[in-house]
PDB file of the backbone (N, CA, C, O) and the ligand in Angstrom, with CONECT records:
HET     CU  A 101       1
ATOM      1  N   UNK A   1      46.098   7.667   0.342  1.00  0.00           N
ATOM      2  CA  UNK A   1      45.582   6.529  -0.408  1.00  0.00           C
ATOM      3  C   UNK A   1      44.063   6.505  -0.228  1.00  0.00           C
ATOM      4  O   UNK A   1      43.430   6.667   0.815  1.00  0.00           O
ATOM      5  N   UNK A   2      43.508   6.214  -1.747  1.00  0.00           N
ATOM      6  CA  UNK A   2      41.425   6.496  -1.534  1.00  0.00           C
ATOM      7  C   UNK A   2      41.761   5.230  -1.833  1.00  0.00           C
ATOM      8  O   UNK A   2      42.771   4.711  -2.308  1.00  0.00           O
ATOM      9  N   UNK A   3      40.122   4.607  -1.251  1.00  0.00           N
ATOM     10  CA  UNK A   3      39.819   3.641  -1.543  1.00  0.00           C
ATOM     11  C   UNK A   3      38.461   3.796  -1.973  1.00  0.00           C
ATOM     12  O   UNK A   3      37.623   3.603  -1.092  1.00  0.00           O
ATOM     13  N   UNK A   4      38.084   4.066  -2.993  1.00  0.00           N
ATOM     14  CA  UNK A   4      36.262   4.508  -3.323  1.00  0.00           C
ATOM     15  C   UNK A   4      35.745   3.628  -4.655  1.00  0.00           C
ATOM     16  O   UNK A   4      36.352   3.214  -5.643  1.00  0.00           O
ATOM     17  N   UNK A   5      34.684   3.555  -4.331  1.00  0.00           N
ATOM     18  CA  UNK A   5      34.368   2.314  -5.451  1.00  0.00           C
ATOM     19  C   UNK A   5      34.929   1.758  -5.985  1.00  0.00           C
ATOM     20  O   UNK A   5      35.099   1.858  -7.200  1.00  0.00           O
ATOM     21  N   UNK A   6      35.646   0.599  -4.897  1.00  0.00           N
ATOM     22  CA  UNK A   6      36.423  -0.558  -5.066  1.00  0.00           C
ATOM     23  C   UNK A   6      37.545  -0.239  -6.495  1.00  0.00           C
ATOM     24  O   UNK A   6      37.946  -0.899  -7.454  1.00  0.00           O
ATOM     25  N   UNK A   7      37.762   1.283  -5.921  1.00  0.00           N
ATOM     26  CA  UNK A   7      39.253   1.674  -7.211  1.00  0.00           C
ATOM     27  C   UNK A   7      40.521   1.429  -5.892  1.00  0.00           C
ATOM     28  O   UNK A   7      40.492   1.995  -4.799  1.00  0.00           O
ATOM     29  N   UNK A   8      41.406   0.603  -6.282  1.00  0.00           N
ATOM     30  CA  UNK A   8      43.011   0.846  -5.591  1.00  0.00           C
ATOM     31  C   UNK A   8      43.600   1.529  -6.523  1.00  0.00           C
ATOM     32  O   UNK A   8      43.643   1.359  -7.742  1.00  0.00           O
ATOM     33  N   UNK A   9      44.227   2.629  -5.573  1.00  0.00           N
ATOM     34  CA  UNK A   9      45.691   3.381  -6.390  1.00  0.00           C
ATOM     35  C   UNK A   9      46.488   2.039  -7.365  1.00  0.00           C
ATOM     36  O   UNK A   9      46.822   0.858  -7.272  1.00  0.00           O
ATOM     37  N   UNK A  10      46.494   3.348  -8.437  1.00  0.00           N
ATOM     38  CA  UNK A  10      47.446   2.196  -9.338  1.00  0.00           C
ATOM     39  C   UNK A  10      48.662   1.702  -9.252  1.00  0.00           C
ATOM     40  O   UNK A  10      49.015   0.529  -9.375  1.00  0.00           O
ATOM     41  N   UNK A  11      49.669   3.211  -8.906  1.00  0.00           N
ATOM     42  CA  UNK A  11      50.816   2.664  -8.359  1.00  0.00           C
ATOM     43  C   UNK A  11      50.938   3.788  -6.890  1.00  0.00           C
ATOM     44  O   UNK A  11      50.401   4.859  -6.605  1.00  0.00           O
ATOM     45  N   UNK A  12      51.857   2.956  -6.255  1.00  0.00           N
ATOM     46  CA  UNK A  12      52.588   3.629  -5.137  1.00  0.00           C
ATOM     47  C   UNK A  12      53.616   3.278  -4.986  1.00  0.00           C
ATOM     48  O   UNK A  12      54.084   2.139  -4.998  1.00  0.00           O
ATOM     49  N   UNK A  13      54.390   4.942  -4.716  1.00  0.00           N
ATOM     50  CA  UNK A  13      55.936   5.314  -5.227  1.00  0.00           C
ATOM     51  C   UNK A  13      56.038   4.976  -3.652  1.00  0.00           C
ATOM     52  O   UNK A  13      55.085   4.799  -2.892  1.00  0.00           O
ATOM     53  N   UNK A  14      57.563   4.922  -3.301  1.00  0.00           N
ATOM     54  CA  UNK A  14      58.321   5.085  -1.965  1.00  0.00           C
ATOM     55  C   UNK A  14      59.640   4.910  -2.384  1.00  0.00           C
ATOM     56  O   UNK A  14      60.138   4.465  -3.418  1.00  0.00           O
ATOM     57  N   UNK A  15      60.172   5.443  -1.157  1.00  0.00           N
ATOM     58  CA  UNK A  15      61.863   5.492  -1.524  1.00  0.00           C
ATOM     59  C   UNK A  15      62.502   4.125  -0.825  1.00  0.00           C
ATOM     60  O   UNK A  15      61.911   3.618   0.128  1.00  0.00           O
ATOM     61  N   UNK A  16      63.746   3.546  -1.344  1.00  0.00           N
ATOM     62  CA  UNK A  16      63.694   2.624  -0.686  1.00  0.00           C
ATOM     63  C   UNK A  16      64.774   2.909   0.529  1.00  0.00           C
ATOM     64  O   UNK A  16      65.824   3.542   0.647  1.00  0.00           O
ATOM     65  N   UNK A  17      63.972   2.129   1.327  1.00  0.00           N
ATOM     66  CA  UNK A  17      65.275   2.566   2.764  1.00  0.00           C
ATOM     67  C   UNK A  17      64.563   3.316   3.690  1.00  0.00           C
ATOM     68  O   UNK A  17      65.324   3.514   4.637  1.00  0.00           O
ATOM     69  N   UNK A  18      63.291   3.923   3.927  1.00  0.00           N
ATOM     70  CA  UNK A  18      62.439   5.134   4.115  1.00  0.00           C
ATOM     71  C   UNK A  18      61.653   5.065   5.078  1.00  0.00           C
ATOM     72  O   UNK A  18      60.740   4.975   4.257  1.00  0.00           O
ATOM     73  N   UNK A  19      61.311   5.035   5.703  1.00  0.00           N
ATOM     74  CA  UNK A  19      59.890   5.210   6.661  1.00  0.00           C
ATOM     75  C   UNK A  19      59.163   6.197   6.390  1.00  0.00           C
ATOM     76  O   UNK A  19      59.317   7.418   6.438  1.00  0.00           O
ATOM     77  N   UNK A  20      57.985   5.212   5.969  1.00  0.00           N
ATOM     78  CA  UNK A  20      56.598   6.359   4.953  1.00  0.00           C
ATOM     79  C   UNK A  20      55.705   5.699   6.057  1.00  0.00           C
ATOM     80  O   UNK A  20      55.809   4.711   6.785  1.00  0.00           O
ATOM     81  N   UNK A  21      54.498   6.991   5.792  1.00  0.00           N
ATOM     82  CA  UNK A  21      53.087   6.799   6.730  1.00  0.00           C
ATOM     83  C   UNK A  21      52.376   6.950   5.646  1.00  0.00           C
ATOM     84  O   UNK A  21      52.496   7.777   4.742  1.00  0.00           O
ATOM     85  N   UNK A  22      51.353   5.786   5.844  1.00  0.00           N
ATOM     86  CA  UNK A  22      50.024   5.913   4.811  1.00  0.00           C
ATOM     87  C   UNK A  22      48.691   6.066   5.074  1.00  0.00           C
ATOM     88  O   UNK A  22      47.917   5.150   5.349  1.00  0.00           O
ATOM     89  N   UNK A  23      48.330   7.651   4.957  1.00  0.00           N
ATOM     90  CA  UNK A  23      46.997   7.052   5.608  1.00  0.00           C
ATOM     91  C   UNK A  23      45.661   6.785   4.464  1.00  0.00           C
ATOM     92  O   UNK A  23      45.288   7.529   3.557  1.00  0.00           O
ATOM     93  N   UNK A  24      45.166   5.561   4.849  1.00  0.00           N
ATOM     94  CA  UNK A  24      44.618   4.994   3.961  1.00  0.00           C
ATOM     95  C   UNK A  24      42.877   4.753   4.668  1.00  0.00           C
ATOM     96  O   UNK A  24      42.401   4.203   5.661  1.00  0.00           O
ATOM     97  N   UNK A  25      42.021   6.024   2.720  1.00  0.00           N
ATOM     98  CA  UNK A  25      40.777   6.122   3.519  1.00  0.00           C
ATOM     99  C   UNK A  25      39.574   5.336   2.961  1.00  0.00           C
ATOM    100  O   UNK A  25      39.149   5.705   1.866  1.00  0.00           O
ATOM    101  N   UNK A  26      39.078   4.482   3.467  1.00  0.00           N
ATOM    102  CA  UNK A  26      37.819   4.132   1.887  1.00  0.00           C
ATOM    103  C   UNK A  26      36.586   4.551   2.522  1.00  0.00           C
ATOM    104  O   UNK A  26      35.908   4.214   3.493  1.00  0.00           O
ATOM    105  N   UNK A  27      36.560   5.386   1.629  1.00  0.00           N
ATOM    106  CA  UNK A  27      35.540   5.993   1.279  1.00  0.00           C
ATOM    107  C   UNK A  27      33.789   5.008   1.052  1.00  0.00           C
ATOM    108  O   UNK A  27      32.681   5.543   1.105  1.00  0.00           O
ATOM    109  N   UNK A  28      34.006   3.849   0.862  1.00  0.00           N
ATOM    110  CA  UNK A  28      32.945   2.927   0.787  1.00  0.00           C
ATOM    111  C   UNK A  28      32.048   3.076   1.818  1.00  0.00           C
ATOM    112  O   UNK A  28      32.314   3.495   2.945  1.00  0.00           O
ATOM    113  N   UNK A  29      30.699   2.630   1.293  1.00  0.00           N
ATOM    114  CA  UNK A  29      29.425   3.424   2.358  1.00  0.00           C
ATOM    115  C   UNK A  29      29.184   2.006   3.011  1.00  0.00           C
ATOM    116  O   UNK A  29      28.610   1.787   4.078  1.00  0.00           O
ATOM    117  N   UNK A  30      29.767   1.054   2.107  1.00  0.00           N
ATOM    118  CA  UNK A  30      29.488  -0.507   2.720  1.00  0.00           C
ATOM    119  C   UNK A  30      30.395  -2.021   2.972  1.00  0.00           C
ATOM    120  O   UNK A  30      30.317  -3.066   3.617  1.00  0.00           O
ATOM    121  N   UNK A  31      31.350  -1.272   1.911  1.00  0.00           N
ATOM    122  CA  UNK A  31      32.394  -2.338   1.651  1.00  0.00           C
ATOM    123  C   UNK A  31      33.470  -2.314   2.493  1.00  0.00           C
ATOM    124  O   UNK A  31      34.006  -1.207   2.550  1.00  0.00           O
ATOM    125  N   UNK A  32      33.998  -3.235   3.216  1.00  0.00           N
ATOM    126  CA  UNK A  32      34.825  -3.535   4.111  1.00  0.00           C
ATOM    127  C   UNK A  32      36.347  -3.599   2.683  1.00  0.00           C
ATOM    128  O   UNK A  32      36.073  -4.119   1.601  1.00  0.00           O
ATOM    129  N   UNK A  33      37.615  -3.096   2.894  1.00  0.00           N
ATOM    130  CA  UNK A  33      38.843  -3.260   2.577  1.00  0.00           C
ATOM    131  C   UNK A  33      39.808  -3.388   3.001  1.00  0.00           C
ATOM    132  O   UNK A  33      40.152  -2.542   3.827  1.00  0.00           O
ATOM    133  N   UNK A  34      40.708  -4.445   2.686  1.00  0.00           N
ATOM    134  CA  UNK A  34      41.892  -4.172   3.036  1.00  0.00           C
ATOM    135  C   UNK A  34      42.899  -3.438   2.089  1.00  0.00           C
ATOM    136  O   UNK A  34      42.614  -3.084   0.944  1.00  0.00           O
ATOM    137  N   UNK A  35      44.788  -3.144   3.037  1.00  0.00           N
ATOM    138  CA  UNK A  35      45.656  -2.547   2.326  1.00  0.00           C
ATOM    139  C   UNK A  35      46.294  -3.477   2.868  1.00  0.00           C
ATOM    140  O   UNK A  35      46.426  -3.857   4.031  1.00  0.00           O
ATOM    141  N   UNK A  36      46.808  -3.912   1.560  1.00  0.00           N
ATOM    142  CA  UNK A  36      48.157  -4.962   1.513  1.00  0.00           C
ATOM    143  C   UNK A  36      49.276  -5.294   0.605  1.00  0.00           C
ATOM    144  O   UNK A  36      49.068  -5.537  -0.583  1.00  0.00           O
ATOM    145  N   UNK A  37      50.440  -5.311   1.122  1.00  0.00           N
ATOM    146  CA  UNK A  37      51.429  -5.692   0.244  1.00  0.00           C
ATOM    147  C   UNK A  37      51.595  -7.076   0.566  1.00  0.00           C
ATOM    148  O   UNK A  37      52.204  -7.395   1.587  1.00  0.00           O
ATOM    149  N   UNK A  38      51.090  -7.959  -0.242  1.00  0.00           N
ATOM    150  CA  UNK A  38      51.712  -9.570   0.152  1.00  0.00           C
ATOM    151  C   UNK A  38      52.817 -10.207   0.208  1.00  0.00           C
ATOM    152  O   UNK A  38      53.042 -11.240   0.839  1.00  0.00           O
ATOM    153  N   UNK A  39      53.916  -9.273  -0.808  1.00  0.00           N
ATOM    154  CA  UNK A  39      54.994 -10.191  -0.258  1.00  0.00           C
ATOM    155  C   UNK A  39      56.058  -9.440   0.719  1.00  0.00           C
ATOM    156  O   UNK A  39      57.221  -9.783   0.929  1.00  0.00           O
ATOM    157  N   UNK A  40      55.383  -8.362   1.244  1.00  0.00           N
ATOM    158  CA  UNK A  40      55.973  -7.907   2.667  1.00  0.00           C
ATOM    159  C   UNK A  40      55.382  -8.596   4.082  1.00  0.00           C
ATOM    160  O   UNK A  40      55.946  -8.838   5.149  1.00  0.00           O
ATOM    161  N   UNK A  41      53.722  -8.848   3.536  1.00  0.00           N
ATOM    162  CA  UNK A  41      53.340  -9.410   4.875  1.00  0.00           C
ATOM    163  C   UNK A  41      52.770  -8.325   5.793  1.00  0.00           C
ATOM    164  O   UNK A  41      52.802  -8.433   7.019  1.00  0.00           O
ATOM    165  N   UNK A  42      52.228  -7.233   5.123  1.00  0.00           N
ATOM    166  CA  UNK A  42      51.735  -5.793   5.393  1.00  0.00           C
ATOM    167  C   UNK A  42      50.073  -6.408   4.681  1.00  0.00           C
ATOM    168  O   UNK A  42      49.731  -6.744   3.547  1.00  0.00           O
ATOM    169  N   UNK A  43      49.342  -6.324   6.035  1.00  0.00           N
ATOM    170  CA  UNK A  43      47.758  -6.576   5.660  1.00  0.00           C
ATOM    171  C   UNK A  43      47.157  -5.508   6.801  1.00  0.00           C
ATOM    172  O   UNK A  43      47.567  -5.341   7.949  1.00  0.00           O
ATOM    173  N   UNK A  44      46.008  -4.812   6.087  1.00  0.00           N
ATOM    174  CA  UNK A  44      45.207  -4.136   6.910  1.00  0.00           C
ATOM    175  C   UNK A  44      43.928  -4.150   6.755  1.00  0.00           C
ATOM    176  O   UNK A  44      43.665  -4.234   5.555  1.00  0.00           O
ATOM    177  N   UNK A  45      42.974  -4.106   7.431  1.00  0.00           N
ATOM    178  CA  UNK A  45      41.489  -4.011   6.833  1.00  0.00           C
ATOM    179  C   UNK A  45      41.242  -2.764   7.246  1.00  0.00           C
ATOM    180  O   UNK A  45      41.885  -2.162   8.105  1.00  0.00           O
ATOM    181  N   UNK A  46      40.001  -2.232   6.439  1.00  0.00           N
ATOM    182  CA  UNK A  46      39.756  -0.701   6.648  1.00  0.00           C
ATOM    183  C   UNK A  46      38.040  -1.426   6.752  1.00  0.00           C
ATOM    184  O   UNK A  46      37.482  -2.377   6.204  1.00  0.00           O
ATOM    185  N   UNK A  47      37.765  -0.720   7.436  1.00  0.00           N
ATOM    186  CA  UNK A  47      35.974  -0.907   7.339  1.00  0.00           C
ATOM    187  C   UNK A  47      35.495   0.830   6.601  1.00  0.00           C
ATOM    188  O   UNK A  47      36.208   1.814   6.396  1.00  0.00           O
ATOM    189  N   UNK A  48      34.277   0.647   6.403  1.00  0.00           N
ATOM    190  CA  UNK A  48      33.720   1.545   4.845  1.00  0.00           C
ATOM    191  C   UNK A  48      33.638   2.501   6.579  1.00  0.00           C
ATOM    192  O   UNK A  48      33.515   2.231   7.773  1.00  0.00           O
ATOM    193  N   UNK A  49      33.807   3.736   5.658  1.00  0.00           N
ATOM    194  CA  UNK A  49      33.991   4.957   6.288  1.00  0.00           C
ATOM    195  C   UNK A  49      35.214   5.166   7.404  1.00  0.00           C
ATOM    196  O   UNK A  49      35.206   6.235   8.014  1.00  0.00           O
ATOM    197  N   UNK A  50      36.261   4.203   7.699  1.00  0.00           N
ATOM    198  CA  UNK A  50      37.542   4.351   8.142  1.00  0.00           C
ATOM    199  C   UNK A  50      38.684   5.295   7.338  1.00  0.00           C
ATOM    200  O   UNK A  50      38.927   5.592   6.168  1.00  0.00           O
ATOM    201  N   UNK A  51      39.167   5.550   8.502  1.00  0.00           N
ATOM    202  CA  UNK A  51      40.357   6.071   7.491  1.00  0.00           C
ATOM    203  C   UNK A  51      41.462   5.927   9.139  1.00  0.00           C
ATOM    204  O   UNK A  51      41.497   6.440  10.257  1.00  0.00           O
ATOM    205  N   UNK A  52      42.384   4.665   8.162  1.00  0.00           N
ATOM    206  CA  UNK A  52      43.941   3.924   9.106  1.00  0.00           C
ATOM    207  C   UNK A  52      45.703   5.238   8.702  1.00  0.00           C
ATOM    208  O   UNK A  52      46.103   5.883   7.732  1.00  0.00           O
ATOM    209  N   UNK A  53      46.186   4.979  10.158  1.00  0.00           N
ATOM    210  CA  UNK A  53      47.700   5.199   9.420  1.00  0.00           C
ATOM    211  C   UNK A  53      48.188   4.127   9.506  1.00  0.00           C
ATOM    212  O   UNK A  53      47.637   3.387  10.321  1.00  0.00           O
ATOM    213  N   UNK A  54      49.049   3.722   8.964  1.00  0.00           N
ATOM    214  CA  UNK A  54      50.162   2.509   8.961  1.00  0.00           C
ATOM    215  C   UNK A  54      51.367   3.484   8.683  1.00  0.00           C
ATOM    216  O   UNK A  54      51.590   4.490   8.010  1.00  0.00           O
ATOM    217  N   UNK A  55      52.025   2.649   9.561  1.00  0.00           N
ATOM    218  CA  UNK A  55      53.629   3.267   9.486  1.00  0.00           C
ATOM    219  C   UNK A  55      54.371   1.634   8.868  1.00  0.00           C
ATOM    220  O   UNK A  55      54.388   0.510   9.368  1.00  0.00           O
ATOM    221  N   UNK A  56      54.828   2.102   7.787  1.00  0.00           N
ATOM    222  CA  UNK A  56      55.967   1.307   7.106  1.00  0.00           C
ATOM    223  C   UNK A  56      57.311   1.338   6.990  1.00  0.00           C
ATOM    224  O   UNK A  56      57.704   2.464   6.687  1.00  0.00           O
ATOM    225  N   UNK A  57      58.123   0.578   7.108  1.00  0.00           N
ATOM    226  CA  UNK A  57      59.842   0.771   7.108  1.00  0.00           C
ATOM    227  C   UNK A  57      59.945   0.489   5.420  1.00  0.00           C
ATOM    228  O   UNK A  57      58.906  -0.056   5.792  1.00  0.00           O
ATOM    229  N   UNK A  58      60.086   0.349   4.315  1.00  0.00           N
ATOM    230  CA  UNK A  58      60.457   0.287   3.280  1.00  0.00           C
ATOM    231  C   UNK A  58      61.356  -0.679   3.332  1.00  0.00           C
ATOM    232  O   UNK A  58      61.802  -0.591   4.476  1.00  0.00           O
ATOM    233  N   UNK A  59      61.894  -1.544   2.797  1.00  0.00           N
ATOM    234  CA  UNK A  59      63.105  -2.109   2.348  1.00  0.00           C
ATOM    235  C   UNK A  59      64.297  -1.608   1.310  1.00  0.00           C
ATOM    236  O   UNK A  59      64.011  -1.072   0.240  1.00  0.00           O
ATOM    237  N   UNK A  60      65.443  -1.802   1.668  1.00  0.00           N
ATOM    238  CA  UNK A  60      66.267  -1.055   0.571  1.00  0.00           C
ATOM    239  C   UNK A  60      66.923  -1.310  -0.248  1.00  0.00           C
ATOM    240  O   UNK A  60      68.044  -0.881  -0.520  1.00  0.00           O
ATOM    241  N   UNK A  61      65.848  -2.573  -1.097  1.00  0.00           N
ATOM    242  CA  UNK A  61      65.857  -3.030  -2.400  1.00  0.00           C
ATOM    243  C   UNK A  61      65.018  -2.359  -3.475  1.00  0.00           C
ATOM    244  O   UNK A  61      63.847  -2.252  -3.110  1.00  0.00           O
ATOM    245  N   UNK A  62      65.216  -1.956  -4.486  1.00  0.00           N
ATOM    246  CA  UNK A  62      64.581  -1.593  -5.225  1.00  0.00           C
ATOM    247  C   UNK A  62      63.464  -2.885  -6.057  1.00  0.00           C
ATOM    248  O   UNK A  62      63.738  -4.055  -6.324  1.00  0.00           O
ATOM    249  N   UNK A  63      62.505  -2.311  -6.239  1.00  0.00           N
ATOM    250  CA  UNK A  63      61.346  -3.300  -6.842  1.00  0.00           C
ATOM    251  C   UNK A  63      59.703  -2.969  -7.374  1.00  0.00           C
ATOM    252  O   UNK A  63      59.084  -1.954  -7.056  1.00  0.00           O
ATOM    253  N   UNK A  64      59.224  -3.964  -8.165  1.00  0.00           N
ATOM    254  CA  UNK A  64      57.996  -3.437  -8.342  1.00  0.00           C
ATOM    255  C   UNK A  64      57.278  -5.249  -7.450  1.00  0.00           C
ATOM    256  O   UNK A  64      57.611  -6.433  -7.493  1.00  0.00           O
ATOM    257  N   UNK A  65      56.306  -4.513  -6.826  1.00  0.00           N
ATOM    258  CA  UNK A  65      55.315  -5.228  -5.855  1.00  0.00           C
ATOM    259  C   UNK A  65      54.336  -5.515  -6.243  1.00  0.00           C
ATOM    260  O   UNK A  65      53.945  -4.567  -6.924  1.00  0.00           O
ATOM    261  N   UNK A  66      53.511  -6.413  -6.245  1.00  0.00           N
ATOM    262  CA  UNK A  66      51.828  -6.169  -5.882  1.00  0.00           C
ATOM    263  C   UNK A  66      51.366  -5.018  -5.056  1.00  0.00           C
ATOM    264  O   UNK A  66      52.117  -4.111  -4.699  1.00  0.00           O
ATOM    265  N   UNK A  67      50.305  -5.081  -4.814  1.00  0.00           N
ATOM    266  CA  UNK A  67      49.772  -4.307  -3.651  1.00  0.00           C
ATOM    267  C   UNK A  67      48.283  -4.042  -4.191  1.00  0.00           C
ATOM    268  O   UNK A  67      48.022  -3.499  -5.265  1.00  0.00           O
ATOM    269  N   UNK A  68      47.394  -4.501  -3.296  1.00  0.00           N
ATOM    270  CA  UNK A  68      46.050  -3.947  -3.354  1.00  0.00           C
ATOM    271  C   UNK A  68      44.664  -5.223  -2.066  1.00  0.00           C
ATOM    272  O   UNK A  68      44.767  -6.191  -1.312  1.00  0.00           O
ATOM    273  N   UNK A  69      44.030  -4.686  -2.373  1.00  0.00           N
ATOM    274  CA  UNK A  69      42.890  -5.634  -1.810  1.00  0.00           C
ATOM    275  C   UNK A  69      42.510  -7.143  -2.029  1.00  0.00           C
ATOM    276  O   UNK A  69      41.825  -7.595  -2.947  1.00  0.00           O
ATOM    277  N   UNK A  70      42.979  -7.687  -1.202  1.00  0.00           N
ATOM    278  CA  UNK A  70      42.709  -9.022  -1.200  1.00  0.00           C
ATOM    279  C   UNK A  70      41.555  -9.848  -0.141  1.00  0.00           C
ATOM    280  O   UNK A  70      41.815 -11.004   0.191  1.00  0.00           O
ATOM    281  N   UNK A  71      40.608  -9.349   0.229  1.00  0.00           N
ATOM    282  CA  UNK A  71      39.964  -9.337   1.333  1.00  0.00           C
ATOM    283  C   UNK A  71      39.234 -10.777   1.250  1.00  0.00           C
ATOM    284  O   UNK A  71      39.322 -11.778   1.962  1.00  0.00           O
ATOM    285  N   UNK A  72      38.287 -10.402  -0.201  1.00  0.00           N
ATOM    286  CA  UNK A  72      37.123 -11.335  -0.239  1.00  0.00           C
ATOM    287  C   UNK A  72      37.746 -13.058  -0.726  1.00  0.00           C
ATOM    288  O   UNK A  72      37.327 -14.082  -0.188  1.00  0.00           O
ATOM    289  N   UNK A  73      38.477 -13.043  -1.493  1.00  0.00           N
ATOM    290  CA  UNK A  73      39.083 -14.041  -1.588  1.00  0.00           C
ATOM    291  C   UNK A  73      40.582 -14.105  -1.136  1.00  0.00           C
ATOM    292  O   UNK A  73      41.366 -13.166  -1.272  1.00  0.00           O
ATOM    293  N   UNK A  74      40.880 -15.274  -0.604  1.00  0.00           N
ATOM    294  CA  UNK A  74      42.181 -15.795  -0.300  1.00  0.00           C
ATOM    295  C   UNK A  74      42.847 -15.645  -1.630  1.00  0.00           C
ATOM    296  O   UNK A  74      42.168 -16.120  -2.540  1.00  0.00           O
ATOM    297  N   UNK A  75      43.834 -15.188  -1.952  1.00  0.00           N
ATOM    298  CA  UNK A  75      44.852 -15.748  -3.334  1.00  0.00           C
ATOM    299  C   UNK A  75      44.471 -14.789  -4.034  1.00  0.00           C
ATOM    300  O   UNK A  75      45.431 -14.328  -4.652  1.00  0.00           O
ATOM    301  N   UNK A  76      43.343 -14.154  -4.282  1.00  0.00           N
ATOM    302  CA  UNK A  76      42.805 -13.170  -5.379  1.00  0.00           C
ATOM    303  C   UNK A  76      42.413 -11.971  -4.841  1.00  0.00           C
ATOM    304  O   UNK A  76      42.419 -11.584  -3.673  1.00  0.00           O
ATOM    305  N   UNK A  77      42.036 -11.380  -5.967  1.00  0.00           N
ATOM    306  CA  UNK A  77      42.294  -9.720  -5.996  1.00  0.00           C
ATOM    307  C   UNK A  77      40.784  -9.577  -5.713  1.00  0.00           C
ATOM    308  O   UNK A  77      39.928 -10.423  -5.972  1.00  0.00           O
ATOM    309  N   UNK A  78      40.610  -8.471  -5.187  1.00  0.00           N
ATOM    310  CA  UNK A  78      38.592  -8.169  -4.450  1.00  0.00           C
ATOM    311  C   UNK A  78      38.286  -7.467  -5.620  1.00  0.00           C
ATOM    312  O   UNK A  78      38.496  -6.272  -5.409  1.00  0.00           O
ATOM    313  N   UNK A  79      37.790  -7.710  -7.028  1.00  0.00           N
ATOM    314  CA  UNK A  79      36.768  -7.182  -7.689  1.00  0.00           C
ATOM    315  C   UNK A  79      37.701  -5.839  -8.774  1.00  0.00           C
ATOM    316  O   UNK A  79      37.284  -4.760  -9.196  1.00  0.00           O
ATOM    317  N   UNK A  80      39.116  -6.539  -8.941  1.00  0.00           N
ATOM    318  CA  UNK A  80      40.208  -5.743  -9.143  1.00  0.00           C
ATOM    319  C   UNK A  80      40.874  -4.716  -8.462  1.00  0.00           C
ATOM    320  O   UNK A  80      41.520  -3.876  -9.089  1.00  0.00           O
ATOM    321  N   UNK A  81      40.783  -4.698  -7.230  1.00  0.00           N
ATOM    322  CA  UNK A  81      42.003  -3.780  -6.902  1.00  0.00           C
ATOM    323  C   UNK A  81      42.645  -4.235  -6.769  1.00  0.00           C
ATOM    324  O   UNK A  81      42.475  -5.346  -6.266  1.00  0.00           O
ATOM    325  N   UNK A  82      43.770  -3.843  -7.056  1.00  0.00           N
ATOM    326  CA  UNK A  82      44.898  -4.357  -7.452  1.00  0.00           C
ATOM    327  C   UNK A  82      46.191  -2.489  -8.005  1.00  0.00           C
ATOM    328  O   UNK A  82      46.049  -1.472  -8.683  1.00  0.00           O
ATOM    329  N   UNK A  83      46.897  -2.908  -7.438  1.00  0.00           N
ATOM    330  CA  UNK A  83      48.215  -1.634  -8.200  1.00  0.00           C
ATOM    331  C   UNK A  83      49.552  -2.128  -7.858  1.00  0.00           C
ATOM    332  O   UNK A  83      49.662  -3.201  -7.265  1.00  0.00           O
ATOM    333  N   UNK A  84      50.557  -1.447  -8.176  1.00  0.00           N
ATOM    334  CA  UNK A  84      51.818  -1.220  -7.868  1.00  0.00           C
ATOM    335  C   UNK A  84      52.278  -0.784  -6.883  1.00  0.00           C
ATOM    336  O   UNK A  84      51.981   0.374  -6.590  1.00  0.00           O
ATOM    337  N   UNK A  85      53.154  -1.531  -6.028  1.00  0.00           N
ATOM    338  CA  UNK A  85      54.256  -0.786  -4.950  1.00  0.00           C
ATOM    339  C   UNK A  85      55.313  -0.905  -5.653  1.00  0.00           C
ATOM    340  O   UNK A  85      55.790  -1.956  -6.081  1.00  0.00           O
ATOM    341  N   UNK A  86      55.839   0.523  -5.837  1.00  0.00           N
ATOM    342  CA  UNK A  86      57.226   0.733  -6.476  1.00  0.00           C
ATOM    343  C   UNK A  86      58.340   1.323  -5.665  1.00  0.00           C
ATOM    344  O   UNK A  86      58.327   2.426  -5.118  1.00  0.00           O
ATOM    345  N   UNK A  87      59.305   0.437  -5.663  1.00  0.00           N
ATOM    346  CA  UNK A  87      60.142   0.186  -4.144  1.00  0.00           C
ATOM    347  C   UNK A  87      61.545   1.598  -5.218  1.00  0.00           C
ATOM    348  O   UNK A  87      61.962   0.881  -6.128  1.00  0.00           O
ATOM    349  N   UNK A  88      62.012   2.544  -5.328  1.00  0.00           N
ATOM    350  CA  UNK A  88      62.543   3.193  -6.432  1.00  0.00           C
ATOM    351  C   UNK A  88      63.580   4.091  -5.295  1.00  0.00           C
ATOM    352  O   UNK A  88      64.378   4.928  -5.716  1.00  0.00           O
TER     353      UNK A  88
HETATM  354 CU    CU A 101      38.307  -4.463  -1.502  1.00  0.00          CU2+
END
């Protein structure tokens, strides 16, 4: 997963039932990000030039999610990132 000029992946696939590792890099020379799925309750911040793993358990419901950067504002999306977690 890139995170580079405040682009989030559009979608992200996973299987459901799964334990996936993500490692998630932003590339930003200044911008602080997070990776989050909100209605899992999966929040991470990345600071500019980090690169995180997160280990995730999947759920084994099938679904389409939110998922993206929510840093700068509470409730809203940071400057559009924003994509898909597709639970499949
Ligand atoms: Cu951001």
């Amino acid at each position: 997963m890139l995170m580079r000029n405040n682009v989030f992946p559009e979608e992200i696939h996973v299987k459901a039932g799964t334990k996936v590792v993500f490692v998630v890099i932003n590339e930003s020379d200044n911008d602080e990000h997070s990776f989050e799925f909100p209605d899992f309750g999966l929040t991470y911040k990345v600071q500019a030039g980090e690169t995180i793993r997160i280990e995730w358990q999947a759920p084994n419901s099938k679904g389409v999610w939110d998922a993206g950067c929510f840093l700068t504002q509470p409730g809203g999306v940071h400057d559009g990132m924003e994509g898909l977690l597709i639970i499949e």
